[in-house]
VOGU-3710 file (C-alpha; in Angstrom, 3 decimals, decimal comma):
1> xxxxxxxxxx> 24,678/-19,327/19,195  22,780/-16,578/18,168  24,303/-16,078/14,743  23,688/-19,882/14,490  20,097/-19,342/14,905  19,490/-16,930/12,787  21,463/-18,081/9,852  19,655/-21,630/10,165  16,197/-19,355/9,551  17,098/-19,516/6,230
11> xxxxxxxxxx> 16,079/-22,557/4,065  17,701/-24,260/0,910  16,252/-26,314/-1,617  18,394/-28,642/-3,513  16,851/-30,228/-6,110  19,451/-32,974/-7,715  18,907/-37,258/-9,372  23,235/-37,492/-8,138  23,231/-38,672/-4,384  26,880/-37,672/-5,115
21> xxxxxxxxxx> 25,788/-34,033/-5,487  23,193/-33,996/-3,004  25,501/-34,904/0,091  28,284/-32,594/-0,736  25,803/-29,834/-1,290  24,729/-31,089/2,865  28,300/-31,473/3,713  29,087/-28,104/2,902  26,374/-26,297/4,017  24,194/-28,002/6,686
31> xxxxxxxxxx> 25,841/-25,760/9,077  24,773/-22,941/8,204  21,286/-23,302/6,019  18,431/-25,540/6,402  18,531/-28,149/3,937  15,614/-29,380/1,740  16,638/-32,124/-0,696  14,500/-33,487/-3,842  15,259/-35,806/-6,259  13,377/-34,777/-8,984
41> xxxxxxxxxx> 11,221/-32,184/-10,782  7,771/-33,220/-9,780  8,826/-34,102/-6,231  10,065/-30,259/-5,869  7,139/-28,765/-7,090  5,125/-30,607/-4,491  7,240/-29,267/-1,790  6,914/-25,791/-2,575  3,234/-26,080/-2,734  3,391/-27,609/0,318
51> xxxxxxxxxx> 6,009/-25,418/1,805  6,290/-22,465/0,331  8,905/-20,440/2,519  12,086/-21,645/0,808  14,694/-18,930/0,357  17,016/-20,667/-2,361  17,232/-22,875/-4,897  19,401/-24,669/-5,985  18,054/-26,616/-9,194  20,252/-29,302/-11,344
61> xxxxxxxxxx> 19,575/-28,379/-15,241  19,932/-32,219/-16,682  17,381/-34,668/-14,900  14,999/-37,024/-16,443  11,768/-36,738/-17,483  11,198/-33,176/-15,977  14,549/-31,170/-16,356  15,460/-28,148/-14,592  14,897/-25,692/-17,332  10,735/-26,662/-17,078
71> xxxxxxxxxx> 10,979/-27,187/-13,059  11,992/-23,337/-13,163  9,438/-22,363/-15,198  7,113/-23,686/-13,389  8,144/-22,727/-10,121  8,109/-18,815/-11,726  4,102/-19,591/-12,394  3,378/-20,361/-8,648  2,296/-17,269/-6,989  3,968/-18,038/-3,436
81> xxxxxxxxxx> 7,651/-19,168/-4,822  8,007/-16,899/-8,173  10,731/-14,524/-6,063  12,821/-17,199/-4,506  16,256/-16,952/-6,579  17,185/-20,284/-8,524  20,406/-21,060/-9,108  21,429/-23,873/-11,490  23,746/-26,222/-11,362  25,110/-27,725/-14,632
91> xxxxxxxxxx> 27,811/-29,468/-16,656  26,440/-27,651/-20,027  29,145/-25,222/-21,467  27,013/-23,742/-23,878  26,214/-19,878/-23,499  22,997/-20,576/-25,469  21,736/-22,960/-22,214  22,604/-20,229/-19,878  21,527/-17,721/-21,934  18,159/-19,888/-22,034
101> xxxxxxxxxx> 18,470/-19,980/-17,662  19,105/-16,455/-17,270  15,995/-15,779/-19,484  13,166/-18,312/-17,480  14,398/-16,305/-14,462  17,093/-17,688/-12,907  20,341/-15,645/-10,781  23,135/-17,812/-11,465  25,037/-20,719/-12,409  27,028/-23,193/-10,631
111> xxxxxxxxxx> 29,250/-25,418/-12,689  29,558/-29,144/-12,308  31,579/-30,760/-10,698  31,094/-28,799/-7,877  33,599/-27,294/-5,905  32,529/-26,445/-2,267  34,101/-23,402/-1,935  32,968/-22,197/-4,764  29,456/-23,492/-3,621  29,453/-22,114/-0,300
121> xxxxxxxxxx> 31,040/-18,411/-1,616  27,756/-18,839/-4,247  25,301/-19,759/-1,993  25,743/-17,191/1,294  26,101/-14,036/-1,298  22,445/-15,007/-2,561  21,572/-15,647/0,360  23,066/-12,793/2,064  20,993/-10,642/-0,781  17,654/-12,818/-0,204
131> xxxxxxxxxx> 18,048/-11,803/3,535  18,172/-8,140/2,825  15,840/-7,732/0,130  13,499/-9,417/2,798  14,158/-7,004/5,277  14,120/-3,986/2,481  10,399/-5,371/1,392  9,754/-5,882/5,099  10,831/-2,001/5,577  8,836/-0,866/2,765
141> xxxxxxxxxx> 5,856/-2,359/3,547  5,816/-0,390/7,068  6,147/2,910/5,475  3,369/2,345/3,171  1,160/1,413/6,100  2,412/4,368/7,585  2,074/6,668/4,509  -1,684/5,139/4,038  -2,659/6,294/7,654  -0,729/9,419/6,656
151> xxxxxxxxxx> -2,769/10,334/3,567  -5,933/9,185/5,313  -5,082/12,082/7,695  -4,353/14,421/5,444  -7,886/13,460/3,159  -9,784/14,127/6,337  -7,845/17,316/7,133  -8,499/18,332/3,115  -12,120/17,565/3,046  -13,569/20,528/2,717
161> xxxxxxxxxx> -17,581/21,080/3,974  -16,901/24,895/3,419  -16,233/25,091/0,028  -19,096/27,258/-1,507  -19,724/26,343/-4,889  -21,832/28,973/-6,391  -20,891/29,698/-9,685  -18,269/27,456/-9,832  -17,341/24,564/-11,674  -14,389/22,607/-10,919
171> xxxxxxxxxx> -12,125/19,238/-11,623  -9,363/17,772/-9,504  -7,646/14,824/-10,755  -4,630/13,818/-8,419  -2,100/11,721/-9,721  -1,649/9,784/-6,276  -4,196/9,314/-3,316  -3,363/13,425/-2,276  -3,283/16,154/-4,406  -0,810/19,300/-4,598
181> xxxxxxxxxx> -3,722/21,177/-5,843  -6,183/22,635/-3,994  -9,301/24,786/-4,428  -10,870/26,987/-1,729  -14,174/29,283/-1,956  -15,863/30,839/0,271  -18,205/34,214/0,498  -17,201/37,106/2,946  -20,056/38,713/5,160  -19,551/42,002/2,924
191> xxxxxxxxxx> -21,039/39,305/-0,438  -17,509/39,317/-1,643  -16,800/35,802/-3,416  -12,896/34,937/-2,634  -11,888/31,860/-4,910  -8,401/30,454/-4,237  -6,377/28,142/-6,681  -3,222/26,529/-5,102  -0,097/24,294/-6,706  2,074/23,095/-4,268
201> xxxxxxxxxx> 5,621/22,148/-5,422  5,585/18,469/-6,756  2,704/16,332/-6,207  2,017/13,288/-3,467  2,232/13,256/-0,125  4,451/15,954/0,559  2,836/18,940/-1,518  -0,388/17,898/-0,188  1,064/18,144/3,516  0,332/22,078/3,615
211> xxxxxxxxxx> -3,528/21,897/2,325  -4,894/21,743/5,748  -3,058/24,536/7,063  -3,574/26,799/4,014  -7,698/25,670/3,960  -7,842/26,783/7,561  -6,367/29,896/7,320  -8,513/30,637/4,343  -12,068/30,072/5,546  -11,112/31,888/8,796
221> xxxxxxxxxx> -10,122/35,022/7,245  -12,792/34,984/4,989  -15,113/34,649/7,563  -13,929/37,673/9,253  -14,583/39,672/5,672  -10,254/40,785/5,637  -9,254/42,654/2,417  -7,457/40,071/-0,476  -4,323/41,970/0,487  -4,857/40,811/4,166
231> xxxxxxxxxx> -5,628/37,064/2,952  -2,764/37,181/0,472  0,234/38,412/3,499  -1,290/36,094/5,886  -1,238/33,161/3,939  2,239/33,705/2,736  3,405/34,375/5,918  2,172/31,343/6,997  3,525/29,375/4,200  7,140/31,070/4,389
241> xxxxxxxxxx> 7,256/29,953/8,020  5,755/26,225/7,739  7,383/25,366/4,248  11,296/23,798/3,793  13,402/26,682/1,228  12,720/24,106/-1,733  8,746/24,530/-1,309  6,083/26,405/-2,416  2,583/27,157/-3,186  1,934/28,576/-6,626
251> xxxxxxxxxx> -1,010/30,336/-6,615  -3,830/32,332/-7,855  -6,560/34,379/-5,923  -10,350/36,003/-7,430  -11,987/38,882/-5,386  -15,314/38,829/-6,816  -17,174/42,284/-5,510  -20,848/41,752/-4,103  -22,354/43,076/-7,447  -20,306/40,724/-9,627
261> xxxxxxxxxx> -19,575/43,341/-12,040  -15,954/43,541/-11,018  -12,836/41,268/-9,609  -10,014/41,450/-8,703  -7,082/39,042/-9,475  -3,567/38,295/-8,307  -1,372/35,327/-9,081  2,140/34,143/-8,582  3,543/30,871/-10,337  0,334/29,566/-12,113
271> xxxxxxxxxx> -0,193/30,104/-16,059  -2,677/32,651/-17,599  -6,159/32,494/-16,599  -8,307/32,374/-19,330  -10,985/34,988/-19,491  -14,128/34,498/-21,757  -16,867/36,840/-22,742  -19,905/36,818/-23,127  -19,804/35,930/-26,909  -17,170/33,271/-26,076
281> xxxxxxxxxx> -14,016/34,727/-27,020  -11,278/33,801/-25,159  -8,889/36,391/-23,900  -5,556/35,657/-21,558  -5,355/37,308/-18,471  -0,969/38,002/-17,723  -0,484/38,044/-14,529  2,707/37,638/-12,907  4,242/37,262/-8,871  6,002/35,540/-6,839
291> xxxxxxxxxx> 4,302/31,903/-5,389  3,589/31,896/-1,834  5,548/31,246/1,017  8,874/31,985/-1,082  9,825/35,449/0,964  8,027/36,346/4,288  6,461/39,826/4,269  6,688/40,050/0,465  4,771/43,338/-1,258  2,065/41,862/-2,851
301> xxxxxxxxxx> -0,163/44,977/-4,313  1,308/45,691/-7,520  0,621/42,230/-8,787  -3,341/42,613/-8,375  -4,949/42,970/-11,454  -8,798/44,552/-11,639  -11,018/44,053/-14,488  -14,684/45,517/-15,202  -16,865/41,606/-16,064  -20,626/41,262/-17,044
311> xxxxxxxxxx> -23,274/38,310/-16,000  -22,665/35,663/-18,093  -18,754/35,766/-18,316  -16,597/33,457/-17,314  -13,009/32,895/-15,733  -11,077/29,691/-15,918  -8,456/28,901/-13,713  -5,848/26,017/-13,690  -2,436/24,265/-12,571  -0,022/23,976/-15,063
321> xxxxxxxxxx> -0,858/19,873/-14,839  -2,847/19,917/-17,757  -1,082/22,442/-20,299  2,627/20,450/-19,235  1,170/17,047/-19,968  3,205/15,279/-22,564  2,247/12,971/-25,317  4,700/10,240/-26,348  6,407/12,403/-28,889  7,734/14,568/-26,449
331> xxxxxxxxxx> 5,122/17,229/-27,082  3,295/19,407/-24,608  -0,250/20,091/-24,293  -0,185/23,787/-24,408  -2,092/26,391/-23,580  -2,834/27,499/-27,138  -4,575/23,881/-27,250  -6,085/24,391/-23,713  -7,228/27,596/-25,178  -9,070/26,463/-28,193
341> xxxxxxxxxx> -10,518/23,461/-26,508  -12,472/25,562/-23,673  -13,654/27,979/-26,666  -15,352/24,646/-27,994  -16,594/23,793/-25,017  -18,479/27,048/-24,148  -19,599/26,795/-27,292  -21,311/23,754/-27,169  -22,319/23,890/-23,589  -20,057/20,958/-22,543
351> xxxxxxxxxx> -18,643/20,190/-19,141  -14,954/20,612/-17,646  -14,829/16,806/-17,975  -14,193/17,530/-22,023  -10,974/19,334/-20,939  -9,794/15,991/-18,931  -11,300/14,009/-21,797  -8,776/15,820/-24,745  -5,790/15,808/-22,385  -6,593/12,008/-21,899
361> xxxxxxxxxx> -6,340/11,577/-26,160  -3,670/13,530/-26,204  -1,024/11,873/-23,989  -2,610/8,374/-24,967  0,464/5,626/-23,998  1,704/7,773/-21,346  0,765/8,383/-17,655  -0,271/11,432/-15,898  2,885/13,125/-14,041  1,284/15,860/-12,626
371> xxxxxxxxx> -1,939/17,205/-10,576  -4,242/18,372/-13,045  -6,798/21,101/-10,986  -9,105/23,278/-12,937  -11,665/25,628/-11,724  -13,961/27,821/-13,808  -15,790/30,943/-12,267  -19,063/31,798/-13,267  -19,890/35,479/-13,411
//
């Protein structure tokens, strides 16, 4: 009985002039679907406005006045029915006519005269595949509820009231709701400036899930004025043990002494920083190490780079988002272009929104695949 129930949930529209057709098509199925039955074009149209929650029908091609061809089309204009599956029924042989079916939308063709097992074999695979695509859109619809109150989380836990933006500029443009990227700064009690650039692996909802725990760390330890080799092991050590093998955060990290005259830089994953003087000239900074949270205890001190800077200077950091964007000829953006464009930009005293701006004309026709982060360091 229960079987009986639920297939009876399901509801088919026949839509057929031949009384003939129309009580074979009941004979053969009234036992298993719920059975709508109009006569004509217009008379179906007004049922599906009226009663929308039809999962099949099944739509004779050759009717007068309105024939079926038009009745599709203009049940594929109303907003409610345009994903119920049409199947025609027809004594056309042409390949052009179904050809012409096929194109206005519809999922099959049943030929005239009909035979009922062929009907009935017809009629419970569609709706056997109406059923579960119901239940798959029905499924999918949970999880993005759930993955909205997910990222909501995770926005809250990434908001960040102690990011300290003295002489910083910076530019995050996600290419979902949460970012991979992330940028942390903070001052130490010593006056030590400690600037953080992060790239998870991928982008979405899982490289954003280890922000939080990376943003906590870092504001704690800065607040308790530990060395940038201290930050570094801690954070890696933290990321080794939270992260799955397959992750990682790419990363790079700017001691700026309390003077300002000198910093000190380590990075592991992310491309060159770009270093400009005061004159403008831009100069790349190699650095080169392991990501974080790829081996637990790692030795970072050898990749720390130290470099004398004057006021005025500048330092620009980035995820490789922007310089692995690709236009629709298959080309890159480049850090040679990345390069040139900042030099024009400290030249004419433009913003980091110029950067975003020249990726934006250079990829025109395609979308962004990748967090674009940058972060420039005033000195």
């Amino acid at each position: 009985m229960l079987n009986t129930v639920n297939r009876l949930s399901q509801t088919l529209l026949v839509v057929d002039d031949s009384p003939e057709v129309l009580a074979l098509v009941d004979e053969t199925l009234r036992l298993k679907y719920r059975i709508q039955v109009a006569t004509s074009g217009p008379q179906a149209l007004a049922i599906l406005k009226r009663t929308p929650a039809v999962d099949l029908i099944l739509l004779d091609v050759v009717m007068p006045g309105m024939d079926g061809f038009e009745v599709c089309r203009r049940i594929k204009e109303i907003p409610d029915c345009c994903n119920i599956p049409i199947i025609f029924l027809t004594a056309l042989n042409e390949n052009s006519e179904e050809a012409h079916g096929f194109g206005l939308g519809a999922v099959d063709y049943i030929a005239k005269p009909v035979v009922p097992v062929t009907l009935q074999a017809r009629i419970d695979t569609h709706m056997k595949l109406r059923r579960v695509s119901q239940e798959l859109q029905c499924k999918n619809e949970i999880l993005n509820d759930e993955r909205e109150v997910i990222e909501d989380m995770i926005i809250r836990m990434r908001a960040d009231p102690d990011f300290d933006n003295r002489h910083l500029r910076w530019l995050m443009r996600p290419v979902e709701r949460t970012s991979g990227d992330i940028c942390l700064a903070a001052f130490c009690p010593d006056g030590r400036q400690m600037v953080l650039v992060g790239d998870f692996t991928g982008h979405g909802l899982t490289a954003a899930i280890g922000g939080p725990g990376v943003k906590q760390a870092f504001y704690s330890l800065c607040a308790k004025g530990v060395s940038m080799i201290q930050l570094l092991s801690t954070l890696n050590d933290l990321l080794s043990a939270q992260l799955l093998t397959s992750q990682f955060m790419a990363a790079h990290l700017v001691e700026i002494d309390a003077n300002r005259q000198q910093i000190c830089l380590w990075g592991g994953g992310l491309p060159d920083p770009l270093h400009a003087n005061t004159a403008g000239a831009i100069k790349r900074i190699s650095v080169s190490g392991l990501p974080l949270g790829v081996i637990p205890g790692m030795n970072i001190l050898g990749d720390i780079h130290t470099l004398s800077v004057k006021t005025g200077e500048r330092l620009l950091l980035y995820t490789d988002g922007i310089i692995e964007a690709m236009n629709t000829a298959g080309e890159m953006y480049q850090i040679d272009r990345l390069d040139a464009k900042y030099a024009a930009l400290l030249k004419n005293g433009g913003a980091l929104t110029e950067l975003i701006d020249d990726l934006d004309a250079f990829i025109f026709g395609r979308e962004q695949k990748d967090d674009v982060l940058l972060l420039e360091l005033i000195l």
